[in-house]
N, C-alpha and C positions, 0 to 999 in steps of 0.2 A: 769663155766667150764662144757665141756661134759662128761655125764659119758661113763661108758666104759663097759659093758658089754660080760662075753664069753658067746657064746651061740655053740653046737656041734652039724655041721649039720646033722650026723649019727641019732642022733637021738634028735630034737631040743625042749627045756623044755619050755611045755605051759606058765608054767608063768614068764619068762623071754620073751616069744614071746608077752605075754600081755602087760606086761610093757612097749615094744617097742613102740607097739598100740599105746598105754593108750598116749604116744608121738607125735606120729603122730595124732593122732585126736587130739589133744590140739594146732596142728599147729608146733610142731618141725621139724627141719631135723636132719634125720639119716643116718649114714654111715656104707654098708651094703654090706656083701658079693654075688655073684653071681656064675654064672661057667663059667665067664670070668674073669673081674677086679672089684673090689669094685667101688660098687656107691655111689653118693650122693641122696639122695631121701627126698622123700614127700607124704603128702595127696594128692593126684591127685582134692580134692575137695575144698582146702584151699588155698583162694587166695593169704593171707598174707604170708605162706611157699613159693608157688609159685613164690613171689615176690623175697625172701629173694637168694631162689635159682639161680635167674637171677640176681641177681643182685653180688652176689658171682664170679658166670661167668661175668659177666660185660656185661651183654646182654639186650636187653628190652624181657618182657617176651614173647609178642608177636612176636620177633621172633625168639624165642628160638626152635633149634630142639631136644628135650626131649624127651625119649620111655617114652612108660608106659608100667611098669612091669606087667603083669597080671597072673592068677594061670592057668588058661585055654582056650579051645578054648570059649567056652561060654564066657567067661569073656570078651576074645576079641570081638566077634560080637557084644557086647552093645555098639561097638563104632566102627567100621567100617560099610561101607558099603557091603551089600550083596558076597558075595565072590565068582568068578567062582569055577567050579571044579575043574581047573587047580592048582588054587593058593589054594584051601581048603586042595586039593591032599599035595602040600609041605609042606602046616603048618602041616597036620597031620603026615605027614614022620617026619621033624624036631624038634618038637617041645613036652616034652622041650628039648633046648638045647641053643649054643651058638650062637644063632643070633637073629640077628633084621629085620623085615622084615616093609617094607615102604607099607603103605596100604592107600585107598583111605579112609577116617574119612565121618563122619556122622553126624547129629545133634544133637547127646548126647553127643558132647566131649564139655568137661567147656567150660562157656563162654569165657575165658583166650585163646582158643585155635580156637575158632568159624572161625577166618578168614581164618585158615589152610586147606587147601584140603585135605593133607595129614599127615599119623602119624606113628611115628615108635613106633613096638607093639613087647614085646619080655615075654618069658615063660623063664624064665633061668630055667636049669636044678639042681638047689638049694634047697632043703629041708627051707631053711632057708626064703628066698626070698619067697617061694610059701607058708608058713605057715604064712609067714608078710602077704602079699596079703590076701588072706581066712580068717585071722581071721581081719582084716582091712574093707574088706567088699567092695575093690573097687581097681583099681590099684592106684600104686605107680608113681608117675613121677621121672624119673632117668633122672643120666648123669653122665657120667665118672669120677672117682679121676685120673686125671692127676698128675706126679711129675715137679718139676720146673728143673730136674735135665734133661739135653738134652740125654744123655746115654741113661738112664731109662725112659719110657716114662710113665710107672703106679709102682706106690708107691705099694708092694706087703704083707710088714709086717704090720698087723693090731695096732701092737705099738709104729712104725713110722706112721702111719697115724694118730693117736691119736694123738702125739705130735702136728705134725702141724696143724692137725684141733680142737684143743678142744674148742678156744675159738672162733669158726666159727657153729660149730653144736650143737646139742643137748644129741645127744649118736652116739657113734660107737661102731660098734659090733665085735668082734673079733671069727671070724669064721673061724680062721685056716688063713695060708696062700694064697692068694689070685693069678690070673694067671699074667701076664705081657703081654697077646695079648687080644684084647679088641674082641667083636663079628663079626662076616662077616654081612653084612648088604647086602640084596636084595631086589630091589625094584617089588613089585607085582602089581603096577600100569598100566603096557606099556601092548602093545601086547604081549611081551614076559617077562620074569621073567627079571632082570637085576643086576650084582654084581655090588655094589656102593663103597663098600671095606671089600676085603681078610682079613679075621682074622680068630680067632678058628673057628671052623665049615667045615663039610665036604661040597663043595660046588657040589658033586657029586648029591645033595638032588636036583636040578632043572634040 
């Protein structure tokens, strides 16, 4: 069974954020607040999370489309490529915050992801999320906690999320209540910027 962890993102306790680590490097997945809807994550560097993650989603990993949570712009450059100034311009207006931005990948992203041209790359504007990242040492590979409930489309109490994931995860974090609109996603591939879909985020930023 998963444990269950509170952690306050106000101000979020080193070593409860290590313990999380200490998790994710061992190859766990955790389920994790953002500032949009709770994720499902991983070691971006563990193939066997990787697997387990895709396979939860019922997807092959390869073509799974997963962000990677990252703490910074730096962080993102180790895996994208070279970025105009157009698109450098919006990640530094937006970021962090609630979106996901599609960027052309490069050949430091996991072998897992190598055939991908592209990757969705997101900074959430969470204390908690960006102290997992940083002290992790690498991003996190995310993907939404969907509900099975049609009304509801993200499960938003972190002790109904527990319930139904414990014997699917390894820890879920309880970081307050979570949003119910997932991120705006823009794609920065094309000539022009592109909205792939409206959620939180002011899309005035392109």
């Amino acid at each position: 069974m998963a444990k269950f962890v509170k952690i306050y993102p106000e101000n979020p306790n080193e070593k409860e954020i290590q313990k999380v680590v200490k998790i994710l490097k061992e190859g766990g997945l955790i389920i994790y607040p953002t500032d949009t809807v709770y994720g499902l994550g991983c070691d971006i560097t563990n193939t066997k999370a990787l697997e387990r993650i895709a396979k939860i989603k019922g997807i092959k990993l390869e073509k799974a489309n997963f962000s990677f949570v990252c703490n910074d712009l730096s962080n993102i450059s180790q895996y994208v490529k070279n970025l105009d100034t157009t698109s450098f311009k919006i990640l530094k207006r937006a970021l962090p915050g609630p979106y996901t931005f599609i960027l052309e990948g490069n050949n430091n992203l996991p072998k897992e992801f190598k055939k991908k041209k592209t990757v969705g790359i997101r900074v959430p504007n969470n204390s908690i999320a960006l102290e997992l990242v940083k002290h992790l040492g690498n991003p996190i590979v995310s993907t939404s906690i969907h509900d099975e409930d049609e009304l509801i489309e993200y499960t938003t109490d972190p002790e109904l999320i527990f319930e139904k994931w414990q014997d699917k995860v390894d820890l879920v974090i309880d970081g307050g209540y979570g949003d119910n609109t997932a991120s705006t996603i823009i794609d920065l591939t094309g000539p022009e910027p592109e909205i792939i879909r409206e959620g939180k985020g002011d899309i005035d930023i392109i």
